[in-house]
C-alpha positions in Angstrom: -28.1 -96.3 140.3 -24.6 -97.3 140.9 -24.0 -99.8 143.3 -20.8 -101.5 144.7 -21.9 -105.0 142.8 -22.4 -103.1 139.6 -19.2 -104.0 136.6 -17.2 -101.8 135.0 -13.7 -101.7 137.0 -11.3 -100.1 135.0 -8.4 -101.8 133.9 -6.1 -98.4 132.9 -6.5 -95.5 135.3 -5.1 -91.8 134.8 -3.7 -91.2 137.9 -3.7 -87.5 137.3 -7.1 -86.7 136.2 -7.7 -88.7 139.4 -6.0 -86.4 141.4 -7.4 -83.2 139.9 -11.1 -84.7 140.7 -9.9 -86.0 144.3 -8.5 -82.3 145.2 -11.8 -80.6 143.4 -14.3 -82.7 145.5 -12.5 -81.5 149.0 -12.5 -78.0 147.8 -16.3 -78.3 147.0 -17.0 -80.2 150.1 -15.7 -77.4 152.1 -17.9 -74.8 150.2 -20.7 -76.7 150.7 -20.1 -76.8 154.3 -19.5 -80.7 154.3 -16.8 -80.8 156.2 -15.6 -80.5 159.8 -12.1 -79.4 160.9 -9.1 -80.8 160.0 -10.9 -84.0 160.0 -12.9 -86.3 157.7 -11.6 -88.0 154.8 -12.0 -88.3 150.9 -9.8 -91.3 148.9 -10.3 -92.8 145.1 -8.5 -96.1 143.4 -6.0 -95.6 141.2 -5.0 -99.3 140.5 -7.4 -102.1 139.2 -8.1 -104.3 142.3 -8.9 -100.7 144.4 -6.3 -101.3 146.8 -3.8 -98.6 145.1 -5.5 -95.6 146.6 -5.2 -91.9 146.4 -5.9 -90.2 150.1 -6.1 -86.4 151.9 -2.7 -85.6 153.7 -3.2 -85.5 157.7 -5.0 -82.6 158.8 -4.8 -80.8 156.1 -8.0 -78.6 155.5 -10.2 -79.3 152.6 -10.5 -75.9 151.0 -6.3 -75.8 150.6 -5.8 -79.4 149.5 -4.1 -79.9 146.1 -3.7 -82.5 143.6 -0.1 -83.3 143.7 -0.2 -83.6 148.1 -2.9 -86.1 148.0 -0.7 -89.3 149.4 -0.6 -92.7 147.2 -1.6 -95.5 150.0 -1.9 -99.4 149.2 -4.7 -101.1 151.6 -2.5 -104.4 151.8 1.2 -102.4 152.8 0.9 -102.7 156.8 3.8 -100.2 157.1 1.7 -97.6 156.3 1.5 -95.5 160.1 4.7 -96.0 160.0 5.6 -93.5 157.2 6.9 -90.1 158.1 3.6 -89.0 155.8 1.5 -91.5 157.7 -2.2 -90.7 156.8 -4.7 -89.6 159.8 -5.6 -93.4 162.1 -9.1 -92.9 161.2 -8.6 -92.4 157.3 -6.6 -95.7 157.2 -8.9 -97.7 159.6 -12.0 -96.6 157.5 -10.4 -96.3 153.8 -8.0 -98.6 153.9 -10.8 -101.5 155.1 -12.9 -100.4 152.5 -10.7 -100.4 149.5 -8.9 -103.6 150.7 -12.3 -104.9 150.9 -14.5 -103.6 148.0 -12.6 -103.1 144.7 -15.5 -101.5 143.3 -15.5 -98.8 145.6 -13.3 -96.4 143.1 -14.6 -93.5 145.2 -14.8 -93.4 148.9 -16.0 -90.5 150.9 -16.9 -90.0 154.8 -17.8 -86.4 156.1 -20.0 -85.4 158.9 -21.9 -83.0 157.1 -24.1 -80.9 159.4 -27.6 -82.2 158.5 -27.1 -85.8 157.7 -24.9 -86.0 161.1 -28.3 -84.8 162.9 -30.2 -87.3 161.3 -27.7 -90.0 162.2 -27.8 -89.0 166.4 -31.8 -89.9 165.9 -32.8 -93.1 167.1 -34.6 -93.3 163.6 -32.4 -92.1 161.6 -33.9 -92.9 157.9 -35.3 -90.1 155.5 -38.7 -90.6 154.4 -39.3 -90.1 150.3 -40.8 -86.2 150.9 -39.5 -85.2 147.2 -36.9 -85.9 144.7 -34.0 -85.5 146.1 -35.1 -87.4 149.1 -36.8 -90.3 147.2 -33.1 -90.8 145.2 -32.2 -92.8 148.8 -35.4 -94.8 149.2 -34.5 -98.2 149.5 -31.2 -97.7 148.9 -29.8 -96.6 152.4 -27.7 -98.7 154.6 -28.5 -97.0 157.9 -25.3 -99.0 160.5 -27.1 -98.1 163.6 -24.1 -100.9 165.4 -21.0 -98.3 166.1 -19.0 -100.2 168.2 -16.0 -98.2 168.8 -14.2 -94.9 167.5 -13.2 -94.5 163.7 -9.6 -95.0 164.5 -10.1 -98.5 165.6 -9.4 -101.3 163.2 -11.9 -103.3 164.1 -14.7 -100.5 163.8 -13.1 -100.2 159.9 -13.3 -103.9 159.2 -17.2 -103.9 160.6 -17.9 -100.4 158.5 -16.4 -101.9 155.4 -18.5 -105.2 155.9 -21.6 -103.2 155.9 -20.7 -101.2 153.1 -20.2 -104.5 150.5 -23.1 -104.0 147.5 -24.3 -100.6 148.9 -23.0 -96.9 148.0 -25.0 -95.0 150.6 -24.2 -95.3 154.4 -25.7 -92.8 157.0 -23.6 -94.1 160.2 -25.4 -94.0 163.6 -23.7 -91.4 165.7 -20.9 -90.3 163.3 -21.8 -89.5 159.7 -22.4 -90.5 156.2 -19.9 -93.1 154.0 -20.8 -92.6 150.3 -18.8 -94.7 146.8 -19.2 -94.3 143.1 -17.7 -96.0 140.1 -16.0 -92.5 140.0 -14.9 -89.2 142.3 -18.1 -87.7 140.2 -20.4 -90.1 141.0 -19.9 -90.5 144.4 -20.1 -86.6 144.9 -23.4 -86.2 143.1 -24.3 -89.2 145.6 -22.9 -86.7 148.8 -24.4 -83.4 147.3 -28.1 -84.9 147.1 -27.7 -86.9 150.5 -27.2 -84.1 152.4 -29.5 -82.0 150.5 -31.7 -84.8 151.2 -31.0 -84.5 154.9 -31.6 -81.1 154.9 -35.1 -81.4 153.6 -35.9 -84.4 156.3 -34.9 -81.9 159.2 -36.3 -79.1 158.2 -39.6 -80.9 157.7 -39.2 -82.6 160.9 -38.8 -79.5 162.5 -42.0 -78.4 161.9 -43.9 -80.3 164.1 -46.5 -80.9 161.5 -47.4 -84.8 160.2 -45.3 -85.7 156.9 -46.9 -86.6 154.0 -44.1 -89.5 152.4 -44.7 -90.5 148.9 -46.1 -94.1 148.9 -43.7 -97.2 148.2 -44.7 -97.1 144.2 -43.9 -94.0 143.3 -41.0 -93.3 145.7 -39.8 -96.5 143.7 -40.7 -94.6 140.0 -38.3 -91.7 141.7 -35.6 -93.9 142.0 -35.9 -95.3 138.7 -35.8 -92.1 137.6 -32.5 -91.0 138.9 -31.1 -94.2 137.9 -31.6 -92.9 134.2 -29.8 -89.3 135.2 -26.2 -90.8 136.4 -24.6 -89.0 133.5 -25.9 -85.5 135.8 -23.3 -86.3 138.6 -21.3 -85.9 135.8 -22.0 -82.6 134.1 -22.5 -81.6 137.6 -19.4 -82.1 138.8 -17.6 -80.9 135.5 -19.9 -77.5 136.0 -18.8 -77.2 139.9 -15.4 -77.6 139.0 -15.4 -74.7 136.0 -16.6 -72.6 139.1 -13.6 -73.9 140.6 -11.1 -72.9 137.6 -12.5 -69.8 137.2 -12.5 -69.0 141.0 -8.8 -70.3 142.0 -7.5 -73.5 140.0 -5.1 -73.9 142.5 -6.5 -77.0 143.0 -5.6 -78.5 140.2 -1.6 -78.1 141.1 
């Protein structure tokens, strides 16, 4: 399981390759049907202490964005609205907090992907351990049920980023999901399965009919289990973006 308390920060960083996963993950996201509008925001680290961060361009829609257009934002430069490529309010608010906060957050992304935002207008919004891929987020949730203003409000990034600190998972109480990873790979695989996982909860839910959760022990077996398969999120994510390259490798530019 990777965690934000876990070692391992890189001291050398390849920007580019960087870049080519950043672009990759918004072009999946939007085939998945992650992502909403012009709106929502992916960003990695590219420097040691995470504050050196790579972010997507205002308003520009996930299925077009490229590698080289991703903008190169530092958490501690207070200037940063004012540049003529001034991210989105929202992506600096939430990101910036975040990687200014939590240098092991080398991956950070917020979506509202249609069924985990469902989940997250419940008053309950937790997902029960039903099967695998819902079991990979027992005990390892932070559900922030305290939204205290809108995303483009410095304050609400500050609180978000708090919450976040030794956690990777966040379903967010009337808005979406925050996920991280040690890398853009990891923190996809982590997105993919969550809103699978979401998926599976409402569907279930929509039945009417009692669930039948796994109990604590082997839900906790489950997430053992996944906690031995990180190096998936990475063949994954190496096999979705071949789809990519053979598809249109535009990203990649």
């Amino acid at each position: 399981m990777t965690t934000l308390d876990a070692p391992g920060v890189p001291t050398e960083l390849d920007e580019a390759q960087v870049r080519v996963d950043l672009a990759a993950a918004f072009r999946l996201a939007a085939r998945f049907d992650m992502h909403e509008s012009v709106a929502n925001h992916f960003s990695a680290a590219v420097s040691p202490d995470g504050k050196r961060f790579l972010c997507n361009p205002k308003w520009r829609h996930f299925s077009l964005v490229r590698a080289s257009e991703l903008i190169l934002l530092d958490a501690d430069d207070p200037s940063t609205m004012d540049r003529p490529d001034a991210p989105d309010p929202s992506a600096w608010c939430i990101h910036g907090a975040i990687h200014a906060r939590i240098p092991t957050a080398r991956a950070v992304l917020h979506c509202h992907p249609p069924y985990a935002t469902a989940l997250c207008g419940l008053a309950d919004p937790s997902i029960p351990p039903l099967d695998q891929a819902t079991a990979r987020f027992w005990g390892r949730t932070v559900y922030d049920l305290e939204m205290a203003g809108p995303p483009d409000d410095p304050a609400e990034g500050a609180r978000v980023a708090e919450a976040l600190v030794g956690n990777s998972v966040m379903m967010m109480g009337n808005h979406g999901v925050t996920v991280v990873g040690e890398t853009v790979a990891h923190a996809f695989e982590e997105l993919y399965f969550l809103e699978r996982a979401c998926r599976t909860t409402v569907i279930a839910l929509s039945t009417g009919r009692e669930l039948r959760p796994m109990d604590d022990e082997l839900a906790d077996s489950v997430v053992r289990m996944w906690a031995r398969f990180t190096d998936q999120g990475v063949a994954h994510f190496a096999e979705l973006k071949a789809i990519l390259d053979a598809e249109d490798p535009s990203y990649r530019d």
